[in-house]
Structures are given as C-alpha cells and as structure tokens.
N, C-alpha and C positions, 0 to 999 in steps of 0.2 A: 606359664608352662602349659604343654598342650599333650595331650596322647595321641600319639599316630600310631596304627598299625599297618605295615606292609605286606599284603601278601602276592609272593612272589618274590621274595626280597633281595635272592640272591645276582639279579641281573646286573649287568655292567654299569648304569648308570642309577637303576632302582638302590643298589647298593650304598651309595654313594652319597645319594637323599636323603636316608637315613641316616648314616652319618651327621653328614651335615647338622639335621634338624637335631639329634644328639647331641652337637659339638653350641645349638642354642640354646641351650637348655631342655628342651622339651625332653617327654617321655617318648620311647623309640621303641617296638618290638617289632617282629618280624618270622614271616614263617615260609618254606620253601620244600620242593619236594627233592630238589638239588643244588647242590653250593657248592662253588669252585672258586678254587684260589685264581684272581688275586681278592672275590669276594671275599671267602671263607675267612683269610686272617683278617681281612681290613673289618669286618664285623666280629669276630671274634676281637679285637685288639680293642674296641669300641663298647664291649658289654652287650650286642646288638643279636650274637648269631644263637639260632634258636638252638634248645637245647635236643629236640629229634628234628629229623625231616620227616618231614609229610604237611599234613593237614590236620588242622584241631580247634576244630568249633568251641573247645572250651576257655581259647583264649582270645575270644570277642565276647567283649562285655559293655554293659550299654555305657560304662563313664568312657568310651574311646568317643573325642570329637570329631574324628574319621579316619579313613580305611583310603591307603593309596593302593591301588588295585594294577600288578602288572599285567602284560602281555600274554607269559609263560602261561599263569594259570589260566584255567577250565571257565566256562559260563556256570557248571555245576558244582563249581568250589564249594564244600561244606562250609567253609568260613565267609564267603561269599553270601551265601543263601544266610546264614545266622545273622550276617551283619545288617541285610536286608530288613527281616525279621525284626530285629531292634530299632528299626528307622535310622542307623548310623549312616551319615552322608558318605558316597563311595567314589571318589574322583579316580580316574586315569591318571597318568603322570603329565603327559599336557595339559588337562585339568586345571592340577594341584598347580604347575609352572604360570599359568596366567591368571590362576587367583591369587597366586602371590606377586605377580606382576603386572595387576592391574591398573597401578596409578605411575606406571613406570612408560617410559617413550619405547616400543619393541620394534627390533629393526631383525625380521625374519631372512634365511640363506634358504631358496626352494630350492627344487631344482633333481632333475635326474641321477646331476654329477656333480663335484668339484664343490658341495655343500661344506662338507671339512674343512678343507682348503680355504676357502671365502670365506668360511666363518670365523679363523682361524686368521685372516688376513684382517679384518676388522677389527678385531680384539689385539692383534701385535700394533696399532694403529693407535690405538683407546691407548694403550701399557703406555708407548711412547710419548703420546701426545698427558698422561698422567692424568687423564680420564677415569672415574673410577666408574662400576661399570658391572651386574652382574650378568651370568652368561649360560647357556645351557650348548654341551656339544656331543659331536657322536662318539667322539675316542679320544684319549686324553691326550693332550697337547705339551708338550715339553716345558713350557712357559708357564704352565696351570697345575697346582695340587690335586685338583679335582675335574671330574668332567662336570661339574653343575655346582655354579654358587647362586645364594639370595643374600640379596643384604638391605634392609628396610629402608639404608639411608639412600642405594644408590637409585639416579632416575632412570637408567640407558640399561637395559637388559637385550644382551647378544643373543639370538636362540639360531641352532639348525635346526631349518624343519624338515621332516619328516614326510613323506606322503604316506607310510606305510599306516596299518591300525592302529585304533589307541589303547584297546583294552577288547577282551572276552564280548565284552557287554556292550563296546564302543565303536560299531565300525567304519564310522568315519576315518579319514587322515587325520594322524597328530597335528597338522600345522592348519587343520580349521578350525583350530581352538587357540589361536594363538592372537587372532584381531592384531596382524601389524600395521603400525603407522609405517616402517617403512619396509618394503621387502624385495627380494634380488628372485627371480627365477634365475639360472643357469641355462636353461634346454630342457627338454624333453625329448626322451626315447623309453621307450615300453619298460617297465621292470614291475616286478610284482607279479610276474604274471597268476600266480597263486591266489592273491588278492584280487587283481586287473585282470579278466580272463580277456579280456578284449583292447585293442586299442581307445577306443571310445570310450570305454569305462575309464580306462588312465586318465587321459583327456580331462574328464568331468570333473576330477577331484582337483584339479590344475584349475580349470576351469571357475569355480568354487573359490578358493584359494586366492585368484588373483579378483575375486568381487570382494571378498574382504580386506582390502587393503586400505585406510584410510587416508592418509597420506602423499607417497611416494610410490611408485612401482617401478624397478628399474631389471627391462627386459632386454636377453641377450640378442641383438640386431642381426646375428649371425646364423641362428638357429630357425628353420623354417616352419617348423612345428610350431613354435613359438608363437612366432607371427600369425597363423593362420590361425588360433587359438582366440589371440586377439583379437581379430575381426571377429569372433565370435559372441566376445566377452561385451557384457556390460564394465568399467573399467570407471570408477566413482573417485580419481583422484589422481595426483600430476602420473603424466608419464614419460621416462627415461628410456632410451634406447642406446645399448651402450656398445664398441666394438674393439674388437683385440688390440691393446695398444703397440706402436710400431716398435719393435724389436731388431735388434742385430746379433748375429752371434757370430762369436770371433776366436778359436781355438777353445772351443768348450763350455767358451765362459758369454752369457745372458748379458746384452745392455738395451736398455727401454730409450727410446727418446722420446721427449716429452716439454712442449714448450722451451727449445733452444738449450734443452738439458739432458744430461746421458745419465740416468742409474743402472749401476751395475746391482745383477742380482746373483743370489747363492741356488735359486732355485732354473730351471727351463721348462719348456713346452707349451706351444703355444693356446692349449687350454688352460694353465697356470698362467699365464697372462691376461688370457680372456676375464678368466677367474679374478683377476687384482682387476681391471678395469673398471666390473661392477660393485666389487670392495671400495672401490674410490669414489663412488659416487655416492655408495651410502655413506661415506666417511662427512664427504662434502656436505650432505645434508642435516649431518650433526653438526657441522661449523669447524671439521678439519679440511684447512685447504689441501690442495693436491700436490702441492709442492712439500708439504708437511709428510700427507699419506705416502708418497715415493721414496722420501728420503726415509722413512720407516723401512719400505719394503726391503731394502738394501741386505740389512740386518736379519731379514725374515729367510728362516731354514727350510719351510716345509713344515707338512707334520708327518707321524709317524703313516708309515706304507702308505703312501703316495710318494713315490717315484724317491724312497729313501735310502742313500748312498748307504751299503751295507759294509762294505768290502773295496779295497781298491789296492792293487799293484801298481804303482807310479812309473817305476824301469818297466814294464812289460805293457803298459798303457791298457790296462784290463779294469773292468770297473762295473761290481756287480750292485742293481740297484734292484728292492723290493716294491711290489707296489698292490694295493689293494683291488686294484681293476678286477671287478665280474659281468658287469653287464657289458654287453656288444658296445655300446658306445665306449665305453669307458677303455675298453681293451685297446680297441681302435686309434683311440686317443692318445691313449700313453706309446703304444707300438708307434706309430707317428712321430710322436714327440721327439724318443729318444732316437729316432732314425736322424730324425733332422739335427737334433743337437753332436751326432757323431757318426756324420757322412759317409768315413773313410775307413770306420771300424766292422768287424764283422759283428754282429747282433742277433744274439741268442736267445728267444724268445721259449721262455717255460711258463705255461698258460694250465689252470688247477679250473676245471667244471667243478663248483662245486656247492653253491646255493637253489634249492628247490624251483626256482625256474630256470635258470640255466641248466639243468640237467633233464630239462621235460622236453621230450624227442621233437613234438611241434616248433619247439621254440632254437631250437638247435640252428636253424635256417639264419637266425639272427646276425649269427657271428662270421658270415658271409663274409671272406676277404678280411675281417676283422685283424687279421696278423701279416698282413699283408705287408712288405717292408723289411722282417726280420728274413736274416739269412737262413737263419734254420729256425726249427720251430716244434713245438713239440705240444701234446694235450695230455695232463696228468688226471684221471677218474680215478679218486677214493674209494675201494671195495665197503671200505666202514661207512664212510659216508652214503655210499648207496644202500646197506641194509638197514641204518638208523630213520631214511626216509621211504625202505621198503620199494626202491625204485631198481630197474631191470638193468645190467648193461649195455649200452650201447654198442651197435652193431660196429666194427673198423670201417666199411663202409658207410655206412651211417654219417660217422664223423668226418672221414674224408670227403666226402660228397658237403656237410653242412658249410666244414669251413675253409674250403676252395682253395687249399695252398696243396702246391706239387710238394711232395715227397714228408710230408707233415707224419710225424710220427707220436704213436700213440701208447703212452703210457699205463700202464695199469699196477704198478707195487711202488713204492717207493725205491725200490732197486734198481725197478727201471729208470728212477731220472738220474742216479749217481752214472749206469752205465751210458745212457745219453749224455750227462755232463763231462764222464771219460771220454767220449769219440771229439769234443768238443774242441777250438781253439781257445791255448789260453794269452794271444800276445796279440795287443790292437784287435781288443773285443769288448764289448761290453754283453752282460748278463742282465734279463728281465727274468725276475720270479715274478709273477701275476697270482694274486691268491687272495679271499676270503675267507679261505680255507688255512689248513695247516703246511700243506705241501711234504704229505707224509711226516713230519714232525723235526724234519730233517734241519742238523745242524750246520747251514751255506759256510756261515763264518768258519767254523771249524776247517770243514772242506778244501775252501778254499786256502784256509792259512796251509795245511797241512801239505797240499799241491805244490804252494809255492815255496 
C-alpha cells in the first residue's frame, strides 16, 4: 500500500485516479479549492472527498510516497511549496501515467482533433479482439467505467494525448511524457492559443512529440501541416502515411469498402473515417488484422458529443445531433460532415464560442467560412462565461466579419437560441448543437420532445 495525495483532486479525470488507486488498495487523499458533481459524489462515495475546500499544508506529511499535482492548481500552492519542502516526489498526471506504464507497449492518439474518437476506436478493437489492455482517455466512453485504468498485468496501454500543459510547474505537452512506441498524429491546426500564442510555437511541441516516438508513427497523409512538419522532423522510427478510407453513403447510412468488402457503420463523416483509418493501422501493428479491426467498427457508436444522435423524429425525418466541435477545424469538420451525410435536409447549425481562445478577438478570423454548408446558422456567446474569464463582448460586427456567412445570427442569452430554434424548420432537418460549453444549460431533448 502506497500514500498518494492529490492536489487538485476534483478534476474530471484527476478524480477518477484517485479512485482507482483507492479501489488498489493504496491510501488516497485529496484536496481542492472546488468540486463538482459528477466528482463530488464519486469521491465522496469512495472515502476520497476532502472534508473543506481550499488548501492545507497541514495535510502533507513527509510518510506520503508522493503528491500527483493537477492542472487547476497554482505554482504557489501552500501544499505544493510544503511538499517541496519535504522532498516528496511531485508528478503531473502524465508523469504519474507513464511511470506506471513504463514496461507496458503505449500506442499514443495526437492530434488537434478526433483524439477521443481514435482512441476510442482502438480500444472498441482491443474489447473485441479480448485484448486486455489499460487505457487513459479525455471523456468517458460508454463502453468504459472510468476514463483511466492501470492494471500491473496488462502490456498495451491506450493513452489520448494531450498537447495542452502538464501541470503549474510543468509546461511542457502532456503527451512528451508519454515515450510512445506507437502513436497516430490526426492533423494539426492552431488551438491553445493561450498556451500556443503563435503558430510556430504549436508546431514545436508536435514537432517534439513526433521525435519521440520509438517505433511507429502513423501520420495523416491528408493534412498538409502535417506533412510540412515532417520535412522538418528528425523522425527516428517506421513511418505510416495513412488516408481516408473509401466510403459510400446511401440513404443516411455509412458503408466503407475495403479489400472487396462493404462495412456498414452506425457512425458518418468523413473525418471519422479518416479517424478509423489510422485506428487500423495501429490496431495492425499490435497484430489485429484489418479485416478483424473493421468488422469491430460496425458495432462502434461513437462517443459521447462527437456528432452524438440526441433526439430524432423518424415521420418528420428531423434529427438533432450534439457535438463537441470548438476549434475552427473541428467546426468545419463536423458542418461538412453532416452536410454530406444529409444532402437534401435543411441544416441548422448552433455554434457556442466558448473556450479561451476561441473567444480571443485575434483569433476569431480562424473560423472563417467555418459554417459554411449549414442553411442557417447561428453563434451563441455566454454572458457568464465571458465574466468568469474577464473577457469583453464581441462587437455583431466583429463576428459577422470573422465568420463570413450571410445572414448569421448572433446570440447572446439562452432565450435567444430557444427564439432562433422557434423561427426554425422542424420536417426534413437536421439540428447541429456545436459546444464545449453548456449551450446555456438548456434542456434540447425536452424541447424538442415537447415541439413534437
């Protein structure tokens, strides 16, 4: 048995570690200056959640073997500076993930986008094929208890990586602490800008990223950033170029062909394809064939907000889908997608600015055309969300100028998207929520049942 203390404990996956290491036996404490359900009771349920919030240097003591340190908290954490003090070893959470999975084969999901998703495709792969397998991911998965297990017997550890920070004290990318043998870039396009104030700086940490790769590296052949990156790279191990695999869609419904074979899927869009392409290749290089990996995919739903069917009318062929899209590519992507998947439908596009670079006026240029496709279209700004980050609202101009669609309308209370979703059609349509955010709090499913 071991003592960990966490500070920061209440985060969505910091949470969750603790647990875990709890549910090994170890000793598990934990301290926070805020905790939110669904943390609060899965710690509270566990023995785990601290008895105040804040901070309390009296509960680091030198018998703790160490201190996992999240994101939330400060570089001048009183418990931080104490733990120092005592010479307690102080890992980030990527850290803590590859010293317990150093003797394990790790097959990293980089990538600007569609990280969930691939990583998520890999591990429906693993389940099937009766792989066993531990995993770390960004949002829990339907198929998974938890977003993060260790398990001492397994060799194959899934990880998403991250590019964002690792800790107060750590500001490297999560995923250069990761040393994969084998790992997938997706694409690259700007995000972080808060972190990343520059293109170039994104780059680097990419850049970085794919020299540490020992094995495999299997880069998207379609994305041109990409490519150019490479020429750049020193690149120490095989490389994989992989490209959307050939699809048909046929009254709504997904079919891939593939080696004189047709799988039907439950998911679409042709960045979720792309997405499963370089899933199968790292599948491949654990020793599942592709005829294995595909017939897997069949069965594979998605995960939760990526392009996830909320709502649907069948007689009135309406069909409202949520999705996590915030970065310009990512928007761009899903707007696409579901244009393609339903040609002949009207397509309602409600798009939520609402993470600290998307909301930074410089950056606003990004999402250029970005909705481009959707018959109507709409941009929701959080009044809350702008004073919890102290940020100004943006000018109606402003926004109609960044994101280049005629007649785009711009939202500011949650009232206003119920009265935009009133003016809206509801027969042979489909609905995009686009959000990181909350999208005022508002309840679609309700809405929508109650309409129909």
């Amino acid at each position: 048995m071991k003592k960990y203390h966490f500070i920061a404990v209440g985060g969505a996956v910091m949470h969750q570690m603790a647990i875990l290491l709890k549910k090994q036996g170890n000793h598990v404490s934990g301290s926070d200056d805020a905790i939110f359900d669904p943390a609060k009771s899965n710690l509270q349920k566990f023995g785990i959640l601290p008895l105040e919030l804040g901070w309390n240097e009296n509960v680091i003591t030198s018998d703790l073997d160490c201190i996992i340190l999240g994101m939330h908290a400060r570089a001048d954490n009183p418990e931080l500076i104490k733990a120092k003090a005592l010479n307690i070893p102080v890992y980030s959470f990527p850290e803590f993930i590859f010293n317990q999975s150093i003797d394990k084969k790790r097959i990293v999901v980089g990538g600007s986008h569609g990280k969930t998703t691939t990583t998520a495709m890999i591990i429906h792969a693993l389940k099937a094929q009766n792989i066993q397998f531990d995993y770390l991911v960004g949002s829990k998965l339907d198929d998974l208890d938890f977003m993060v297990d260790l398990n001492p017997e397994n060799k194959i550890i899934v990880i998403e990586g991250d590019e964002y920070l690792s800790s107060p004290i750590d500001l490297r990318s999560k995923f250069l602490h990761y040393k994969p043998h084998i790992a997938i870039i997706t694409g690259i396009a700007w995000d972080h800008i808060n972190v990343f104030p520059t293109f170039e700086s994104y780059l680097d940490t990419f850049k970085l990223f794919m020299e540490s790769v020992s094995e495999t590296l299997i880069l998207n052949k379609e994305d041109a950033e990409l490519l150019n990156l490479e020429k750049k790279t020193d690149i120490n191990c095989d490389l994989i170029h992989y490209e959307t695999l050939p699809f048909d869609i046929n009254e709504g419904l997904t079919t891939i062909q593939f080696s004189n074979k047709n799988y039907a899927l439950k998911i679409f869009g042709k960045h979720n394809i792309s997405n499963m392409a370089s899933a199968m290749h790292a599948c491949k290089a654990i020793g599942i064939s592709e005829n294995d990996f595909l017939e897997s995919m069949q069965s594979f739903g998605g995960t939760a907000k990526r392009l996830e069917k909320i709502y649907e009318i069948p007689e009135k062929k309406c069909t409202v889908y949520r999705d996590f899209a915030h970065a310009p590519s990512k928007v761009k992507a899903t707007v696409a997608a579901t244009r393609e998947q339903f040609p002949t439908r009207k397509l309602i596009a409600i798009f939520e600015l609402h993470t600290f670079s998307s909301l930074q006026t410089d950056f606003l240029n990004e999402y250029k055309k970005s909705l481009e496709g959707a018959d109507f279209a709409s941009v929701y700004i959080d009044d809350e969300a702008l004073a919890i980050k102290r940020m100004e609202r943006h000018s109606q101009s402003q926004l109609l100028q960044a994101f280049d669609y005629e007649n785009l309308e711009i939202l500011n209370q949650k009232e206003d998207i119920l009265n935009f979703m009133d003016k809206m059609p509801m027969e042979n349509c489909v609905y995009l929520l686009m959000s990181s955010g909350h999208l005022g709090g508002l309840n679609f499913v309700k809405w929508f049942s109650e309409k129909n």
